[in-house]
N, CA, C and O of each residue as an XYZ file, in Angstrom:
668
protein
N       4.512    155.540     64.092
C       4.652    156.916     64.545
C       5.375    156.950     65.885
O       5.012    156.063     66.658
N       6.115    157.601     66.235
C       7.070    158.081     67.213
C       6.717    159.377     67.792
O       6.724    160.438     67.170
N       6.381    159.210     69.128
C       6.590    160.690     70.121
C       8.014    161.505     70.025
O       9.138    161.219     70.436
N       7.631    162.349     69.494
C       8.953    163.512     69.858
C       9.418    164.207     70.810
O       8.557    165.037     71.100
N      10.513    164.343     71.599
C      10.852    165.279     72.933
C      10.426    166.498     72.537
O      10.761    166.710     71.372
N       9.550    167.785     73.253
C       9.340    168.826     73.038
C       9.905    170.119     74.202
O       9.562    170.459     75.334
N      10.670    170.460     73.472
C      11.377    171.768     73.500
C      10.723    172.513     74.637
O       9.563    172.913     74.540
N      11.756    172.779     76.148
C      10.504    173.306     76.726
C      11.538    174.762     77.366
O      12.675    174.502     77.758
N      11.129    175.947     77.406
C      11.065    176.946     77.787
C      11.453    176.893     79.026
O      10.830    176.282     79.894
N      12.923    177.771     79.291
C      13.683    178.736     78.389
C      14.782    177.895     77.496
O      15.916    178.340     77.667
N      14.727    176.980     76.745
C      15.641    176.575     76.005
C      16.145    177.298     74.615
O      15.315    177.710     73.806
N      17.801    177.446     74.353
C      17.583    178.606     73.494
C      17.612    178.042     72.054
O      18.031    178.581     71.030
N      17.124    176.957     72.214
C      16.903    176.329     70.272
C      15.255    176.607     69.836
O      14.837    176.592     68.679
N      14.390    176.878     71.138
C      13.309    177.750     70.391
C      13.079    178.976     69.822
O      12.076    179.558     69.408
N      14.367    179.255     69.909
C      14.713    180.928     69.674
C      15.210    180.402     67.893
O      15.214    181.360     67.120
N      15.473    179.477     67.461
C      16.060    179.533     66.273
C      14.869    179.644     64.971
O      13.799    179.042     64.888
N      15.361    180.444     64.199
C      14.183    180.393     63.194
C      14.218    179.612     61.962
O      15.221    179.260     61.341
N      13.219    179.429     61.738
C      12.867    177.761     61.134
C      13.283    178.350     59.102
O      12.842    179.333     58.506
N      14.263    177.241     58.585
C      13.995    177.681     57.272
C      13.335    177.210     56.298
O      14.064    176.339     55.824
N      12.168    177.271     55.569
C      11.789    176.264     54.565
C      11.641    175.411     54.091
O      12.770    174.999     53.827
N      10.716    174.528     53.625
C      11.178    172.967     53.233
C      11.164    172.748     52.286
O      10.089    172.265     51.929
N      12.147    172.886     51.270
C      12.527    173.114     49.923
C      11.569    171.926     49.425
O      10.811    172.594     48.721
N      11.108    170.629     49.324
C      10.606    169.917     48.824
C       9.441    169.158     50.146
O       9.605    169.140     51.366
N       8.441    168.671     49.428
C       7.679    168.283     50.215
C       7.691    166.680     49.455
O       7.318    166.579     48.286
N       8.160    165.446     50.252
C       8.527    164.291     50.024
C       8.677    163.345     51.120
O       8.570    163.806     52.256
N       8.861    162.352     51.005
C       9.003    161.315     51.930
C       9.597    161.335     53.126
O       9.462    160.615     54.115
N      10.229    162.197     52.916
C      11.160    162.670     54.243
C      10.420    163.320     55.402
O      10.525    163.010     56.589
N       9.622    164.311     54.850
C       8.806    165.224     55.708
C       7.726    164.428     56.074
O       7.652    164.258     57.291
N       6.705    163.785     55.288
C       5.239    163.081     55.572
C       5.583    162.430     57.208
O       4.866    162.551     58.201
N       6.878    161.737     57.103
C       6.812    160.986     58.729
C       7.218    161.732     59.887
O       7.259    161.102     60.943
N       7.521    162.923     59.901
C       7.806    164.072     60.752
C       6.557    164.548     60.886
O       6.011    164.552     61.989
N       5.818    165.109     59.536
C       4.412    165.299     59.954
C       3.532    164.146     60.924
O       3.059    164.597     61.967
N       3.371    163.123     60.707
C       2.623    162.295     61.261
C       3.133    162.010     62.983
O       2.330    161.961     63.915
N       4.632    161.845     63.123
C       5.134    162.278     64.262
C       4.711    163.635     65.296
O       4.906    163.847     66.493
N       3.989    164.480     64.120
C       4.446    165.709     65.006
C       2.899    165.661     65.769
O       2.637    166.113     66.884
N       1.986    164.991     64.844
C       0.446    165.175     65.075
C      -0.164    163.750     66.357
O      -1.191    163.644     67.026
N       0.984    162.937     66.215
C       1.361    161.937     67.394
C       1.497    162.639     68.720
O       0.700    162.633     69.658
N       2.715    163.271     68.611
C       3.482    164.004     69.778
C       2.645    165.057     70.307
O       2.815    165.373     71.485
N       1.640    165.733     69.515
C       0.774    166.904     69.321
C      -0.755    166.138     70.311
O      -1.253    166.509     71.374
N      -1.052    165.205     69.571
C      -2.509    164.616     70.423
C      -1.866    164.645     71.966
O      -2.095    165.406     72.906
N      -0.764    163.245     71.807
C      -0.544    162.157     73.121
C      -0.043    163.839     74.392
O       0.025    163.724     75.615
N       0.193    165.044     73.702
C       1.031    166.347     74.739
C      -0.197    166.583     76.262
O       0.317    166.757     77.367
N      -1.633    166.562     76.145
C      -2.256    166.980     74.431
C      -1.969    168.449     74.313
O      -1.510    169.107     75.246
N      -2.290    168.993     72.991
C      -2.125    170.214     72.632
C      -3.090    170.651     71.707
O      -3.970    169.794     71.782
N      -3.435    171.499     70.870
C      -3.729    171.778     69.288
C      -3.109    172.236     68.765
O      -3.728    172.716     67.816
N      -1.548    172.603     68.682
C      -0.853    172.902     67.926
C       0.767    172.430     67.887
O       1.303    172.760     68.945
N       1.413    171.958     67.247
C       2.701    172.143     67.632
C       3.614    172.687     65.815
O       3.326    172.585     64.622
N       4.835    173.286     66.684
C       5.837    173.717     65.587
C       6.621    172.900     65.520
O       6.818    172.110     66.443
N       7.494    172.881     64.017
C       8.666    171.537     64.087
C       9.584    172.142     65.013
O      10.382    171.398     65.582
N       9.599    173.563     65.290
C      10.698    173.870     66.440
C      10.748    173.661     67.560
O      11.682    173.787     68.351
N       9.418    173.221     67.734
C       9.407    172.749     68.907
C       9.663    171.287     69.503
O       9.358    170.988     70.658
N      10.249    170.420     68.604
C      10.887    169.309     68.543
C      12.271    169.300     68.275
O      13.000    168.309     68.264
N      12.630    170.654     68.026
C      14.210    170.323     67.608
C      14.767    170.321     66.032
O      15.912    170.111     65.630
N      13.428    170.659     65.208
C      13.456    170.263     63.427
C      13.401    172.002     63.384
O      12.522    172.712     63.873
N      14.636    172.439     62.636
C      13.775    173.729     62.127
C      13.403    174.041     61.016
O      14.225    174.749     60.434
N      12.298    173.765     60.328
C      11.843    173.635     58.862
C      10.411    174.336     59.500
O       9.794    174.194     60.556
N      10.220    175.211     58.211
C       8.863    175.652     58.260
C       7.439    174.773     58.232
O       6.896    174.357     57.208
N       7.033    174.616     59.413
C       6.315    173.415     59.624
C       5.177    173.286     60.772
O       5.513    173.448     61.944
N       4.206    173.076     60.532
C       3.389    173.108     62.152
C       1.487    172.371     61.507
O       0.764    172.431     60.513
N       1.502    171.854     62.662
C       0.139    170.964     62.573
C      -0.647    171.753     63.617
O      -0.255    172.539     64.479
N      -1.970    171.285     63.270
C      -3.229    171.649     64.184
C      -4.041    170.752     64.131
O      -4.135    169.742     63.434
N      -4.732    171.256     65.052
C      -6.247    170.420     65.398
C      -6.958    170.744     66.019
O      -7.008    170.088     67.059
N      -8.002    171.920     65.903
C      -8.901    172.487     67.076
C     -10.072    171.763     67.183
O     -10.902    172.232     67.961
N     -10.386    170.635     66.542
C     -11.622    170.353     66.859
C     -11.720    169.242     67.817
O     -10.964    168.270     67.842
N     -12.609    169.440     68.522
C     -13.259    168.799     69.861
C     -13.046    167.562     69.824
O     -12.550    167.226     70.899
N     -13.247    166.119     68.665
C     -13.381    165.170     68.268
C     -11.452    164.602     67.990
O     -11.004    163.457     67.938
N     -10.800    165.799     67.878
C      -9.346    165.463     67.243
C      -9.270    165.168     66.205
O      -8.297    164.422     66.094
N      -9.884    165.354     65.046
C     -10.279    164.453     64.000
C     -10.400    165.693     62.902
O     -11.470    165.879     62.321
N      -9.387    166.425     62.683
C      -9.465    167.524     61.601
C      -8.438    168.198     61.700
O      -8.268    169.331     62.153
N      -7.231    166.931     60.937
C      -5.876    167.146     61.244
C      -5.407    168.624     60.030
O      -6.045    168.681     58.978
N      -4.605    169.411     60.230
C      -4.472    170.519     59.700
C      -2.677    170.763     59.283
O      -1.908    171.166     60.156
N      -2.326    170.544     58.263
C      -0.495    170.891     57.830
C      -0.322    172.067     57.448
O      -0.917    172.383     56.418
N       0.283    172.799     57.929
C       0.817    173.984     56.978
C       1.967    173.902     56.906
O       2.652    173.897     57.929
N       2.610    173.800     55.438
C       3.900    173.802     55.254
C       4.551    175.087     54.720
O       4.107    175.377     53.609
N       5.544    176.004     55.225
C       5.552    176.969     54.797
C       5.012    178.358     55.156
O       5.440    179.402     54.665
N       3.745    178.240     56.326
C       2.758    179.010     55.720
C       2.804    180.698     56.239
O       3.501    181.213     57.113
N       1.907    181.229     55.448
C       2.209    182.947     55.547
C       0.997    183.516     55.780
O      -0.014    182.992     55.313
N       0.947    184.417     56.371
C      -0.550    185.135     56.607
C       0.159    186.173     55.476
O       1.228    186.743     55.262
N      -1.946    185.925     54.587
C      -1.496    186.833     53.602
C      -2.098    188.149     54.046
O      -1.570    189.199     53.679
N      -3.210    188.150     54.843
C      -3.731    189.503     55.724
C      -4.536    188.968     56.828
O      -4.731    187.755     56.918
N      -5.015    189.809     57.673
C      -4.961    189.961     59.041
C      -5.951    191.348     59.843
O      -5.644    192.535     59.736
N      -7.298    190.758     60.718
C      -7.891    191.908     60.234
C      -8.384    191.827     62.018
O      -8.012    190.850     62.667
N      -9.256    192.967     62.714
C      -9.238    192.534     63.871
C      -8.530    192.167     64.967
O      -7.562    191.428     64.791
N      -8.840    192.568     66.190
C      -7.986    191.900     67.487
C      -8.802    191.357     68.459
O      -9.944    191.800     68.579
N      -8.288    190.217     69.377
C      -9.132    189.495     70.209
C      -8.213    189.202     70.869
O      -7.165    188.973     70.264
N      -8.226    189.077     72.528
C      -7.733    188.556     73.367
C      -7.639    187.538     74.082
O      -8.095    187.816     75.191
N      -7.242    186.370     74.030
C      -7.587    184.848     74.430
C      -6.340    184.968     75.517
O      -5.490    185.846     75.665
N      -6.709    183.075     76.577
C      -5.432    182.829     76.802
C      -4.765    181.768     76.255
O      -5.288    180.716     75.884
N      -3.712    182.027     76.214
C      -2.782    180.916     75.508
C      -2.053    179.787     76.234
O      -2.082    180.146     77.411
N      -1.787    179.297     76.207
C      -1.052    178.461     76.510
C      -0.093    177.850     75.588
O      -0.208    178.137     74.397
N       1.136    176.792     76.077
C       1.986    176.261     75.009
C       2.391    174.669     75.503
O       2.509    174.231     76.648
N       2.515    174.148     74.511
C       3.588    173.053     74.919
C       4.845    172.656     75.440
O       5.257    171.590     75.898
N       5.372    173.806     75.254
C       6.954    174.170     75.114
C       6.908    174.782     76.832
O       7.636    174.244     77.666
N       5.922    176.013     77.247
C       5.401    176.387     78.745
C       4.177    175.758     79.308
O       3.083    176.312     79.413
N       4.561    174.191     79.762
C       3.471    173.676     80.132
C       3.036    174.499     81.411
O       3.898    175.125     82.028
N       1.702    174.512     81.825
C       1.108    174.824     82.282
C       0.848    176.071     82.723
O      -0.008    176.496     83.499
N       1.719    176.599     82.112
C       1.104    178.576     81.891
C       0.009    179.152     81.337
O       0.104    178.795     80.163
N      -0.591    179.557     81.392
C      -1.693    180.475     80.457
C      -1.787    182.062     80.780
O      -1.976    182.622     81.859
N      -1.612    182.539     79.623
C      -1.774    183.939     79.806
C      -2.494    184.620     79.006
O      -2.293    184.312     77.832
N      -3.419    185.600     79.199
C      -4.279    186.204     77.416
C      -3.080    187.031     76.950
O      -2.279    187.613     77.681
N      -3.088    186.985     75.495
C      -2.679    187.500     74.570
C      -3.395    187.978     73.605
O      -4.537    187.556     73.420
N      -2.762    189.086     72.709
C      -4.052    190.352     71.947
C      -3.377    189.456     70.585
O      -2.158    189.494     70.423
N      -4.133    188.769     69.762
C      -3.789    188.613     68.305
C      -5.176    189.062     67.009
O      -6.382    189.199     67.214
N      -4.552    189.168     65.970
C      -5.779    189.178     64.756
C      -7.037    188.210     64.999
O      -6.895    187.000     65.173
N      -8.104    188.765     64.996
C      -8.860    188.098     64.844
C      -9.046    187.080     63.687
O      -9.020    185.865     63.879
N      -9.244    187.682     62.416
C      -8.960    186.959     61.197
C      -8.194    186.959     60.459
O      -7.643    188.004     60.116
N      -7.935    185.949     60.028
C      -6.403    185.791     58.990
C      -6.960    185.068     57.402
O      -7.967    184.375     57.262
N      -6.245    185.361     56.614
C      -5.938    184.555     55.264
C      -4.313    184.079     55.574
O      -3.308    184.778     55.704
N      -4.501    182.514     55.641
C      -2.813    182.286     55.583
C      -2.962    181.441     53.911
O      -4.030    181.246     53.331
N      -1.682    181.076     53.443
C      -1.383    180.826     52.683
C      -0.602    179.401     52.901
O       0.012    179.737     53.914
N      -0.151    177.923     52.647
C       0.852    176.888     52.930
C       0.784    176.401     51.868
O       0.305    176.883     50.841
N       1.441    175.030     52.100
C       1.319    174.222     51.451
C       0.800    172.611     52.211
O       1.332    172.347     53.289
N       0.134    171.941     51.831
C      -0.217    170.656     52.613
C       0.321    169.360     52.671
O       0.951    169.187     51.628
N       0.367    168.491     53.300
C       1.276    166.900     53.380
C       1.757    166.437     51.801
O       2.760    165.770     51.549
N       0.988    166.853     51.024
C       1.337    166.800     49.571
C       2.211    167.740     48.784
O       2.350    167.632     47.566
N       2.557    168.287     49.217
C       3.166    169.611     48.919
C       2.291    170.899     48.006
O       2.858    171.941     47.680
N       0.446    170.527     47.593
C      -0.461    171.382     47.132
C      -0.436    172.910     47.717
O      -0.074    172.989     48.891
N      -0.626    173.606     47.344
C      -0.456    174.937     47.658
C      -1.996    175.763     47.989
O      -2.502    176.278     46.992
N      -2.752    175.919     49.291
C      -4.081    175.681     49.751
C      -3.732    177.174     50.066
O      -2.579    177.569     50.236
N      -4.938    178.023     50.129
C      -5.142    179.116     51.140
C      -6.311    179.266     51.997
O      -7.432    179.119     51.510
N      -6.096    179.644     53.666
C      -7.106    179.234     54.419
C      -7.484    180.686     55.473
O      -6.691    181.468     55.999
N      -9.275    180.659     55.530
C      -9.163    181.742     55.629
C      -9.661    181.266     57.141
O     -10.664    180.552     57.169
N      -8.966    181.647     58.520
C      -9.530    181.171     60.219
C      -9.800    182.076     60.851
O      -9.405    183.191     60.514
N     -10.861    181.811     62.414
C     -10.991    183.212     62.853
C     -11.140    182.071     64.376
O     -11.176    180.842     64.329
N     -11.182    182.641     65.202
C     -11.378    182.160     66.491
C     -10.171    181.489     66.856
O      -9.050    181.930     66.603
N     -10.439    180.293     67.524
C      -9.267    179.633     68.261
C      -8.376    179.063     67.021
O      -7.191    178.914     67.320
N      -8.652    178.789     65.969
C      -7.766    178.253     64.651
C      -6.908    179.437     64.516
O      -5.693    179.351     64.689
N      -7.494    180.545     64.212
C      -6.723    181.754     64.070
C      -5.599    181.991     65.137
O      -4.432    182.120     64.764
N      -5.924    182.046     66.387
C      -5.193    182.001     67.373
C      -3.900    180.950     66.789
O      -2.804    181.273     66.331
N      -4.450    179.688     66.987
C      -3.602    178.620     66.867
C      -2.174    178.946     66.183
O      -1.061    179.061     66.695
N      -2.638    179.061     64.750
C      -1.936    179.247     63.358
C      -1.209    180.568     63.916
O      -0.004    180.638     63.674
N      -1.603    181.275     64.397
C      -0.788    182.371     64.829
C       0.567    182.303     65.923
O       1.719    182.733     65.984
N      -0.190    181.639     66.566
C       0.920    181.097     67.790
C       2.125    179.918     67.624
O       3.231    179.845     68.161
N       1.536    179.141     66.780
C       2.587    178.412     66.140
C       3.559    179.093     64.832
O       4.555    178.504     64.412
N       3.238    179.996     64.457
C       3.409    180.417     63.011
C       4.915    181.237     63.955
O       6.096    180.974     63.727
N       4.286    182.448     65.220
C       5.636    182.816     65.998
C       7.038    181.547     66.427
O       8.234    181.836     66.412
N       6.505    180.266     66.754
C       7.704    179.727     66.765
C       8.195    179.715     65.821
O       9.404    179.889     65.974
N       7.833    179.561     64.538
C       9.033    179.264     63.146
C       9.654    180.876     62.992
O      10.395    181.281     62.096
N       9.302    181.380     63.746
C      10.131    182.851     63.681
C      11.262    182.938     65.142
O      12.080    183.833     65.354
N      10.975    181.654     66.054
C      12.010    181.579     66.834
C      11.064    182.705     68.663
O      11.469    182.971     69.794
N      10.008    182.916     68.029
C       9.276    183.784     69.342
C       8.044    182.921     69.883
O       7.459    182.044     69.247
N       7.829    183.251     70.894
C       7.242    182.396     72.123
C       5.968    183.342     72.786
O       6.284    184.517     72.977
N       4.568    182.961     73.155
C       3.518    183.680     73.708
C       4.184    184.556     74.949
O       3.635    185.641     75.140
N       5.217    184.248     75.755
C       5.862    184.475     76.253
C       6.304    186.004     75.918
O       6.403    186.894     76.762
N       6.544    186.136     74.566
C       7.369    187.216     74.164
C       5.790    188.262     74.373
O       6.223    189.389     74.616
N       4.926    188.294     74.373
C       4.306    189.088     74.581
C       3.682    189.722     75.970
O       2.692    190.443     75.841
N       4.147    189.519     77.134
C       3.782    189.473     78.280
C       4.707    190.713     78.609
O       5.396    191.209     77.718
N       4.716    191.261     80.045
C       5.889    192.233     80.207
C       6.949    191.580     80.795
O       6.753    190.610     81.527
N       7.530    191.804     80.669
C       9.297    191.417     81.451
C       9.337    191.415     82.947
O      10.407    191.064     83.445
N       8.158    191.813     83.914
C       8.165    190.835     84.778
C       7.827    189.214     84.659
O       8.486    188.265     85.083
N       6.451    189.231     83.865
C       5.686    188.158     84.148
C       6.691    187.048     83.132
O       6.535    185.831     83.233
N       7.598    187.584     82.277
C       8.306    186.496     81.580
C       9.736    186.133     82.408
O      10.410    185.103     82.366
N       9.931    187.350     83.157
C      10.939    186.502     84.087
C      10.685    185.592     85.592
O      11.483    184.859     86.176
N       9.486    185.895     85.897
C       8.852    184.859     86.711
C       8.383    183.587     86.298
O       8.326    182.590     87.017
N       7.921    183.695     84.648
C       7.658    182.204     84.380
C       9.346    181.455     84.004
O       9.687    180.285     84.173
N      10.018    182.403     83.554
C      10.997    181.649     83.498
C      12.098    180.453     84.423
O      12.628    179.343     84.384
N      11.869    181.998     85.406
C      12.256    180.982     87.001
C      11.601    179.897     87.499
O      12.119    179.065     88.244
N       9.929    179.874     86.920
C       9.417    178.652     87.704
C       9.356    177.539     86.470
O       8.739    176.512     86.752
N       9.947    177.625     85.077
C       9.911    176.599     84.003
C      11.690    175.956     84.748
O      11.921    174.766     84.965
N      12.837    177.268     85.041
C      14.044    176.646     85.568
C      13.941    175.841     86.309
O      14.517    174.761     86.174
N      12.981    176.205     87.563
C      12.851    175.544     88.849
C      12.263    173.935     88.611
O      12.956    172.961     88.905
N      11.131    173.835     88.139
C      10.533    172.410     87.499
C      11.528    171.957     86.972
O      11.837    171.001     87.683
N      12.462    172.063     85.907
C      13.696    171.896     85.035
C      14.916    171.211     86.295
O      15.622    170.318     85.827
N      15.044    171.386     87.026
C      16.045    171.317     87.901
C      15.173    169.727     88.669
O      15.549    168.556     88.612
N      14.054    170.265     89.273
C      12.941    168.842     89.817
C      13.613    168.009     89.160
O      14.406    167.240     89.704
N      13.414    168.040     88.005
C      12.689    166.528     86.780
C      14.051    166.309     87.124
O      14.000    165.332     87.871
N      15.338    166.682     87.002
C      16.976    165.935     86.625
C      17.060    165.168     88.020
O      18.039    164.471     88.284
């Protein structure tokens, strides 16, 4: 397994939206296992393949405490959506930001898994969150996008500013 570089904010290839993964095969399984690598070692509980640079409909989880309840959705779709709750978020992509954001409390999503099986899962709490927040990158949008247009052009300046440090 291989760490992946992750995509970090304001870069504009997180803006791209992710298309499908026509087959689920050998190709994908080691991207998955990469991504859930890159995902622990960040750490995180979630990452999108867009957020590596892959744009295929794609994203892993892991909310549990132990790390040990690895989660694929390939594809996946909220089939409904019920409730609102306000958490804060954070990202991989905006390290060390956190901001609350208003999402569904509960969801039915729909994927497919490392096998390409076709599962439907019904989450509520921080999973829900999760799946939600990753589910916006394969649409190319960022927790970010929900804040007002001050507070996203101030984080932006201080993700530039760090950005400029590191070179």
């Amino acid at each position: 397994m291989a760490l992946l570089p992750i995509l970090r904010y304001p870069d504009p290839r997180l803006r791209t939206v992710a298309k499908p993964v026509e087959t689920v095969d050998e190709t994908i399984r080691p991207l998955i296992d990469d991504m859930f690598a890159t995902m622990y070692d960040a750490p995180g509980v979630g990452l999108a393949a867009t957020q590596v640079n892959v744009h295929l409909r794609l994203l892993v989880v892991d909310v549990s405490e132990q790390k040990d309840q690895p989660l694929v959705l390939i594809n996946p779709e909220i089939l409904s959506a019920s409730g609102q709750e306000q958490s804060e978020e954070g990202c991989l992509s905006v390290p060390g930001i956190y901001e609350p954001v208003e999402r569904a409390a509960q969801i039915r999503v729909a994927a497919l898994d490392r096998h390409g099986t076709r599962f439907e899962l019904d989450a509520e709490g921080m999973l829900a969150v999760c799946i939600q927040h990753e589910m916006d990158h394969l649409e190319g949008k960022l927790f970010v996008d929900y804040l007002s247009q001050i507070k996203r052009q101030r984080i932006r300046k201080k993700m530039e500013k760090r950005q400029r440090r590191a070179v």
